[in-house]
C-alpha positions in Angstrom: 5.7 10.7 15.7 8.6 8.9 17.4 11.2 7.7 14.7 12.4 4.4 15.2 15.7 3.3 15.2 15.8 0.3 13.0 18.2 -0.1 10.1 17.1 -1.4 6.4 19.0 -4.4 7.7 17.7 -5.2 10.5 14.6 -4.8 9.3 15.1 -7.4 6.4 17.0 -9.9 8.5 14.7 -10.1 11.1 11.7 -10.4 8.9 11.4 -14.8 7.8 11.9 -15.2 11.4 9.1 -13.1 12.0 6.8 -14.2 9.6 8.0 -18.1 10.1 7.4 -17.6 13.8 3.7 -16.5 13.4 3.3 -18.4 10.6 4.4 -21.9 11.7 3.7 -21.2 14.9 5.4 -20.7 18.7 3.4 -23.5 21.1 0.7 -21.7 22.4 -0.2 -22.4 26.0 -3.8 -24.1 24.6 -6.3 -24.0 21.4 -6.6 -21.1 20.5 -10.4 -19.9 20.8 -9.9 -18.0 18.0 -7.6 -18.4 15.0 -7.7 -15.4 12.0 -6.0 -15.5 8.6 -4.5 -12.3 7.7 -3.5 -12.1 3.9 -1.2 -9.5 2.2 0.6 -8.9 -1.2 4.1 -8.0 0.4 6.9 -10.5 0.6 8.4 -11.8 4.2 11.4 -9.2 3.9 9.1 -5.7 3.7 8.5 -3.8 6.6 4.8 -4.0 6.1 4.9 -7.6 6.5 7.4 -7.9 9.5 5.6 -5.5 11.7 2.0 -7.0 11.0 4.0 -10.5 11.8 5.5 -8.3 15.2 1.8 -7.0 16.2 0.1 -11.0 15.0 2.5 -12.3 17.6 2.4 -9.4 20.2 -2.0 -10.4 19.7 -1.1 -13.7 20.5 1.2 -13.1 23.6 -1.2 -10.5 25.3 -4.3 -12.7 24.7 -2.6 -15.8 26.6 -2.9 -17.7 23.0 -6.6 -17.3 22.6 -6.3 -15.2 19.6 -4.0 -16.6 17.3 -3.1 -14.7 14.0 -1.1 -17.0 10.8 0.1 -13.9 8.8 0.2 -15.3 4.8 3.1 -12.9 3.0 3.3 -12.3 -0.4 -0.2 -13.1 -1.9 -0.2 -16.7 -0.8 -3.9 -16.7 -0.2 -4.6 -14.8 -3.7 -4.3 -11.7 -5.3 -5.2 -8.4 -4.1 -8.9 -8.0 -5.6 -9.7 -12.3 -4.6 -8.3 -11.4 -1.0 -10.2 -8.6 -0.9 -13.6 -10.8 -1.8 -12.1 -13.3 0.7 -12.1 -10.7 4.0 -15.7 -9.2 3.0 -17.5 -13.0 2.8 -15.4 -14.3 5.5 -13.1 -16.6 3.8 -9.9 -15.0 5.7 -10.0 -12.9 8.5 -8.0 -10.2 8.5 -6.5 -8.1 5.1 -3.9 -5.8 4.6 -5.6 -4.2 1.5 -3.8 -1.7 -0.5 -5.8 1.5 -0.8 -5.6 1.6 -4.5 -7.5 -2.1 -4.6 -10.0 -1.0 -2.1 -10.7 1.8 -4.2 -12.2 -1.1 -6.3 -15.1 -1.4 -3.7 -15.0 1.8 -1.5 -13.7 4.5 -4.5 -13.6 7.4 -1.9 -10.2 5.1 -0.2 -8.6 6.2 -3.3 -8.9 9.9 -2.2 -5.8 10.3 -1.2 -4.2 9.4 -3.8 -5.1 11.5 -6.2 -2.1 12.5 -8.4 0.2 15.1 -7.5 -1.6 16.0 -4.6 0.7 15.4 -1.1 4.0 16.9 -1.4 5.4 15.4 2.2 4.7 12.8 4.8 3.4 15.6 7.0 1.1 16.1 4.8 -0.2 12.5 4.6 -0.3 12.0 7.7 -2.2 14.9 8.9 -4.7 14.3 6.3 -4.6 10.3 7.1 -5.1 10.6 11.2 -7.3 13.8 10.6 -10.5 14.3 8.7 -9.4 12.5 5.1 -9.0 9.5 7.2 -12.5 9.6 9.1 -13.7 10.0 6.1 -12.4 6.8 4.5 -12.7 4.3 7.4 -16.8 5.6 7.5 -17.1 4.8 3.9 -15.5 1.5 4.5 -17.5 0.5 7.6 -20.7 0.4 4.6 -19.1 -2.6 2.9 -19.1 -4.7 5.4 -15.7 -5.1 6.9 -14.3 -3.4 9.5 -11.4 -1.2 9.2 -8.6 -0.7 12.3 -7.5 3.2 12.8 -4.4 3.8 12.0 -3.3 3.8 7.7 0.1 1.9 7.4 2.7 3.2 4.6 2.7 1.8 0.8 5.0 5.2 0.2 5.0 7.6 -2.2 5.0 5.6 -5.7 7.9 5.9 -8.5 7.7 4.8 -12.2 10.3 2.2 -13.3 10.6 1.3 -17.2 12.8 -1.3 -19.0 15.7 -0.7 -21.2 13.6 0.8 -24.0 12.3 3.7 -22.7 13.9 6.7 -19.6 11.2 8.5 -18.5 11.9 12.0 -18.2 9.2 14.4 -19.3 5.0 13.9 -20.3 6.0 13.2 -24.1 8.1 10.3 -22.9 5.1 8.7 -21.6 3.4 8.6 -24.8 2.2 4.8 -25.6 4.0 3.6 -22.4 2.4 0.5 -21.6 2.6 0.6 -17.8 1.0 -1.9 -15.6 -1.2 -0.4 -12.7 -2.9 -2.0 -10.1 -6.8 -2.9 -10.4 -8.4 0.7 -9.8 -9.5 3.4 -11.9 -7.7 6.2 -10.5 -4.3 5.2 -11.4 -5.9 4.1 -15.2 -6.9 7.4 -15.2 -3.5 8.9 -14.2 -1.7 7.4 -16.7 -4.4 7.7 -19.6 -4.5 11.9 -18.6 -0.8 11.5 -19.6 -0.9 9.7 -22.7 0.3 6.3 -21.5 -1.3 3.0 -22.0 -2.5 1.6 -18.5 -2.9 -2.5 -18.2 -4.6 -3.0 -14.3 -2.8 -6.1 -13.4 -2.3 -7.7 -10.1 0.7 -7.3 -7.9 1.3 -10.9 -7.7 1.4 -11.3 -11.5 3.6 -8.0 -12.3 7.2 -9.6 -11.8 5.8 -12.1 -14.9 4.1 -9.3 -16.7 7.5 -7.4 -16.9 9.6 -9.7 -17.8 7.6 -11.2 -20.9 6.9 -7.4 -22.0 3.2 -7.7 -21.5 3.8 -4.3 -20.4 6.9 -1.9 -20.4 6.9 -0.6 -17.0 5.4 0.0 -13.6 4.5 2.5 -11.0 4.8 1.2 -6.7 6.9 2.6 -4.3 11.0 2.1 -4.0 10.6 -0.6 -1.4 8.7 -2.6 -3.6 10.6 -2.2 -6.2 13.4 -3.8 -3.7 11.8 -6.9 -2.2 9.5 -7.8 -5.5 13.4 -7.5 -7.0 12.0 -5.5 -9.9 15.4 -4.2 -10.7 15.6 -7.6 -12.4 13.4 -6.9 -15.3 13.9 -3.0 -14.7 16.3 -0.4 -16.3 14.8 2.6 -15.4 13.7 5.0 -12.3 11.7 7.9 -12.7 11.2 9.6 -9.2 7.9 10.7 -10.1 6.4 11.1 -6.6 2.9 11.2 -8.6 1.1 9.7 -5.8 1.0 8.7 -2.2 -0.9 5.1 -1.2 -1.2 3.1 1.8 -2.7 0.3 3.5 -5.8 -0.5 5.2 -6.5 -3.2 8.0 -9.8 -4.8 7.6 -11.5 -7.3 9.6 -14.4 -9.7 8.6 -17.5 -7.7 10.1 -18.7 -11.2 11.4 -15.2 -12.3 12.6 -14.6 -8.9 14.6 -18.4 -8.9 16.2 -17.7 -12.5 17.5 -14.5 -11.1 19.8 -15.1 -10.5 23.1 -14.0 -6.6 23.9 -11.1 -7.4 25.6 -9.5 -9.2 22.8 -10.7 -6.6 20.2 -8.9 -4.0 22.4 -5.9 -5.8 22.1 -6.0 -7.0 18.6 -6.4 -2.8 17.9 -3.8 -1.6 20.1 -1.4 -3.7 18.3 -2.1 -3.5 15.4 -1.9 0.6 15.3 1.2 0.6 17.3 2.7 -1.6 14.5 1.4 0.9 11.9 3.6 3.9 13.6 6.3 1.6 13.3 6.0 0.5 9.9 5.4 4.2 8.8 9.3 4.6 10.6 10.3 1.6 8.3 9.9 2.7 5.0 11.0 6.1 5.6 14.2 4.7 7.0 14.3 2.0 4.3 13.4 4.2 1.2 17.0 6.9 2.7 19.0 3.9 1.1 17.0 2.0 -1.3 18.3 4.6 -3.9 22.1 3.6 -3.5 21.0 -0.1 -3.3 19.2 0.0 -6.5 21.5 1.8 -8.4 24.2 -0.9 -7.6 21.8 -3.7 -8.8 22.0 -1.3 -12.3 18.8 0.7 -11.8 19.4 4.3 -13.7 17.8 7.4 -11.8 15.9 10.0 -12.7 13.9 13.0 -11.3 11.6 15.0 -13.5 9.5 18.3 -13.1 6.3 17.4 -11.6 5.0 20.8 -12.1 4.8 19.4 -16.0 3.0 16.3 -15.3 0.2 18.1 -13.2 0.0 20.6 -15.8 -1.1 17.6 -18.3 -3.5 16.7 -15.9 -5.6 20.0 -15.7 -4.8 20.3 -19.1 -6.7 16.2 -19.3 -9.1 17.3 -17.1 -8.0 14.7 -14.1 -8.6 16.8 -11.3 -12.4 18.1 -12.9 -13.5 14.2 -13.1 -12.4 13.0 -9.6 -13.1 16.1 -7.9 -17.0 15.4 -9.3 -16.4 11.7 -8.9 -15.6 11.8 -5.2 -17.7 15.6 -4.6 -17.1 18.7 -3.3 -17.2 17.6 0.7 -14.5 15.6 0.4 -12.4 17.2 -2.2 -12.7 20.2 0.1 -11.4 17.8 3.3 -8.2 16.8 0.8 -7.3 20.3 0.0 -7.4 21.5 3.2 -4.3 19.4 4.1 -2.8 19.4 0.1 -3.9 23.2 -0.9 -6.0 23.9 -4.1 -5.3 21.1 -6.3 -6.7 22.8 -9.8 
């Protein structure tokens, strides 16, 4: 994979003009024939949300304005698990669904995030444009929507806490009220490891943190950035404890009624865009460190060889490995190696 050249800044500056262009629209040359909603939790300035903007007007451009795509940042059309109800009974179009919600409705999406289990990208991405990845989009395509091929990145996730509480070994995460999002895996991440899990929705976290509903939270560095967590955050515990992404998915109904020529396009796109936006964060998450720390965000890195250790010990790896069965557990380790 080719790394693009495109600096945190850049990336953030061009992104409301981005969005605002797709959003409030560049005159098209007439009605569109078709015009798709796509929803997603991110705010205008995260790569995710720039480069679906990017391939929504790239859909536009190439289909002479008969597809026209409003992109809806930062869970303006609801949160995750309403959007997600939204996409499957038509109400929106298009979703950028976080695997850890989708898990909600097709549990074998939260595969790979089981905890502890990719130690690099290369690893991710094998698994995620190779067999763990076929297996996914198949179990998707029995709900009713429609996923595109290519995963974009949510990044490997970190745990943040408030002034209370630095997270450094398993025994500091005893009765840490952490908010995760709505899926069971994470729930039972955290419960394995003696913390208190609360599944709350993205769009309600900032609120949640800074009334102390709960102490802390787990999402990758560049959310932490543009959902300005830092704010309501003290601490960073670069946990690595699991890798998530994002899915495309199209209303089955809305993607049948495109002729193949536009679907080819709106596909195309949309997976070049994902390359890209897998670039992004990489590039972004080599400085969000440095940036965070100067917004008063305190780093740490602890052992994960204890925290997966607590796991076995919890018998995490037993329950999803039965929960998601042998098949596919054995597809997961043949890109992560034995896992218990």
């Amino acid at each position: 994979m080719k790394t693009t050249n495109v600096t945190r800044r850049r990336v953030l500056g061009t992104g409301t003009v981005a969005v605002a262009a797709t959003m409030f629209g560049e005159p098209v040359l007439a009605a569109a024939e078709f015009d798709f909603k796509l929803g997603v939790n991110t705010p205008e300035t995260h790569p995710l949300t720039i480069r679906l903007a990017e391939a929504a007007k790239l859909v536009g451009t190439q289909s002479s304005g008969r597809l026209n795509i409003t992109v809806f940042a930062n869970s303006q059309l609801g949160g995750d698990p309403e959007m997600l109800s939204q996409v499957r009974a038509g109400g929106i179009e298009l979703l950028a669904a976080p695997s850890m919600t989708l898990s909600t409705l097709v549990p074998l999406s939260g595969l790979p995030s089981i905890g502890f289990a990719f130690q690099s990208y290369d690893q991710v991405w094998a698994a995620m444009d190779g067999g763990v990845g076929d297996l996914v989009r198949e179990a998707i395509t029995k709900t009713g929507v429609v996923p595109l091929k290519k995963v974009w990145d949510n990044g490997f996730r970190q745990i943040t806490s408030s002034s209370s509480r630095q997270l450094n070994s398993v025994d500091d995460l005893k009765g840490f009220k952490i908010r995760v999002p709505v899926t069971a895996l994470l729930t039972s991440l955290f419960s394995g490891l003696g913390a208190l899990p609360s599944s709350i929705s993205y769009s309600e976290l900032y609120s949640a943190l800074q009334t102390h509903i709960v102490e802390g939270q787990e999402n990758p560095l560049a959310q932490v950035s543009t959902g300005k967590l830092y704010e309501v955050q003290k601490y960073c515990a670069l946990s690595n404890h699991c890798w998530s992404g994002y899915w495309i998915l199209g209303n089955r109904r809305a993607m049948a009624g495109l002729p193949p020529d536009l679907l080819e396009i709106i596909n195309a796109a949309f997976d070049a865009a994902a390359v890209k936006e897998r670039s992004d964060l990489v590039e972004m998450d080599r400085s969000l460190q440095a940036e965070l720390t100067e917004k008063g965000m305190t780093f740490n890195k602890p052992d994960p060889v204890q925290f997966r250790a607590a796991l076995v010990k919890a018998g995490f790896y037993t329950q999803w490995q039965k929960t998601y069965g042998a098949d596919a557990w054995a597809a997961l380790e043949k890109y992560t190696g034995k896992l218990t």
